[in-house]
C-alpha positions in Angstrom: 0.0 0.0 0.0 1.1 3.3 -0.6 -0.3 6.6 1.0 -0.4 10.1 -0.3 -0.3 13.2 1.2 -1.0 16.7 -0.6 0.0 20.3 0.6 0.1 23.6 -0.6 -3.0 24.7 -1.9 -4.4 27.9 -1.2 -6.2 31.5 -2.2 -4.5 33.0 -5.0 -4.7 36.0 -7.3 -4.9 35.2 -11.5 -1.1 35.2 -12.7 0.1 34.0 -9.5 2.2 31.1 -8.4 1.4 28.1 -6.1 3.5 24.8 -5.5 1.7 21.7 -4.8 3.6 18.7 -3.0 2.6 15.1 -2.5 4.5 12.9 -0.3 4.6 9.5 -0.6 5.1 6.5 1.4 6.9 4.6 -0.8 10.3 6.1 -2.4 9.6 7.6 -5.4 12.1 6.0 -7.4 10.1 2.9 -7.1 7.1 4.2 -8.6 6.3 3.6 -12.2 4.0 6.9 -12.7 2.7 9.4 -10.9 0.3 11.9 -11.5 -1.8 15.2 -10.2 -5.3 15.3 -11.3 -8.0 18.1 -10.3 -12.1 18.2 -9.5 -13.7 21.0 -9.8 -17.3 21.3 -8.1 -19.7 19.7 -10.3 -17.3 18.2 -12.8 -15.6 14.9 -12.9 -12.0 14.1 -11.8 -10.1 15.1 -14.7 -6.3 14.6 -15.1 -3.7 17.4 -15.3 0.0 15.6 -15.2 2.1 12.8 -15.2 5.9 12.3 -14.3 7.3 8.3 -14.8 9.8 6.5 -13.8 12.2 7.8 -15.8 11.1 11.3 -15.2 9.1 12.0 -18.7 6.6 14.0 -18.1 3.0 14.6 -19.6 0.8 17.7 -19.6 -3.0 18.2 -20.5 -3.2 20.6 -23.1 -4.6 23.3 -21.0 -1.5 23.8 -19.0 1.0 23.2 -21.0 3.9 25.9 -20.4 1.8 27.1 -16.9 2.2 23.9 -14.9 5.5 22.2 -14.2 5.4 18.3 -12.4 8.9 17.1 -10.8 9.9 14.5 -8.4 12.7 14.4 -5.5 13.2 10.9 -5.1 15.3 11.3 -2.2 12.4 13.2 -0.4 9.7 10.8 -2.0 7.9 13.7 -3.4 5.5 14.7 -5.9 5.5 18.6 -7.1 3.3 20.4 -9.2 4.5 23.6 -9.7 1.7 26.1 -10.8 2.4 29.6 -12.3 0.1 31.8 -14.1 -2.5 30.5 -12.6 -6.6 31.0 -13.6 -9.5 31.2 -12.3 -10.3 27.9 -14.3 -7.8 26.3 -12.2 -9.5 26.2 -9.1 -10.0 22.9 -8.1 -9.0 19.7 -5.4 -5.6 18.7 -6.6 -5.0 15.2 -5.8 -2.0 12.9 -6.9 -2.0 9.5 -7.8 0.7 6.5 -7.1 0.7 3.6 -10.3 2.8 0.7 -9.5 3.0 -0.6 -12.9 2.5 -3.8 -11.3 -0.5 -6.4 -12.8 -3.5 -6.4 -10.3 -2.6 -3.5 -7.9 -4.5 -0.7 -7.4 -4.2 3.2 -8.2 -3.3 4.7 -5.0 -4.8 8.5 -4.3 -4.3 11.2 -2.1 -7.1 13.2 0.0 -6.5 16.5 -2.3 -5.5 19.9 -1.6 -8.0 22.9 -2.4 -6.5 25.5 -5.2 -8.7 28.3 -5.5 -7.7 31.2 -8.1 -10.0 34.4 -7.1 -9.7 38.2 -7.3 
């Protein structure tokens, strides 16, 4: 089993900066994909990131050149670095943990609130 553990959400202006972190029980290193993905009231989970194993990385279109996932294996955390933010970002922000093994589970955090508000 592997548990999750978001921070760093907050109130922000538009075209301001937040950094999320997710802090994982298992070392990251170990960990074939992780990922942030965001809810916003009334709308489905929807994903936003991904950072393997080997560090690639993956962006929704949406937040491409805004949003910036990295790992510190040797802290076994997640980060999702936001800048620029908008309104349309405000969401729960909650990362994911796939072992890339056969029959094991997706593991999720509890989320961190991100809302974007003048």
């Amino acid at each position: 089993q592997v548990r999750l553990e978001e921070s760093g959400g907050g109130l922000v202006q538009p075209g301001e900066s937040l950094k999320l972190s997710c802090k994982s029980s298992r070392i990251t290193s170990d960990i074939y994909a992780m990922a942030w993905y965001h809810q916003a009231p009334g709308k489905q989970r929807e994903w936003v990131a991904n950072i393997f194993i080997n560090g690639a990385t993956d962006y929704v279109e949406s937040v491409k050149g805004r949003f910036t996932v990295s790992k510190d294996n040797a802290k076994s955390t997640m980060y999702l670095q936001m800048d620029r933010l908008r309104p349309e970002d405000t969401a729960v922000y909650y990362c994911l943990a796939n072992l890339g093994i056969r029959d094991t589970p997706d593991y999720w955090g509890k989320g961190t609130q991100v809302t974007v508000s003048s």
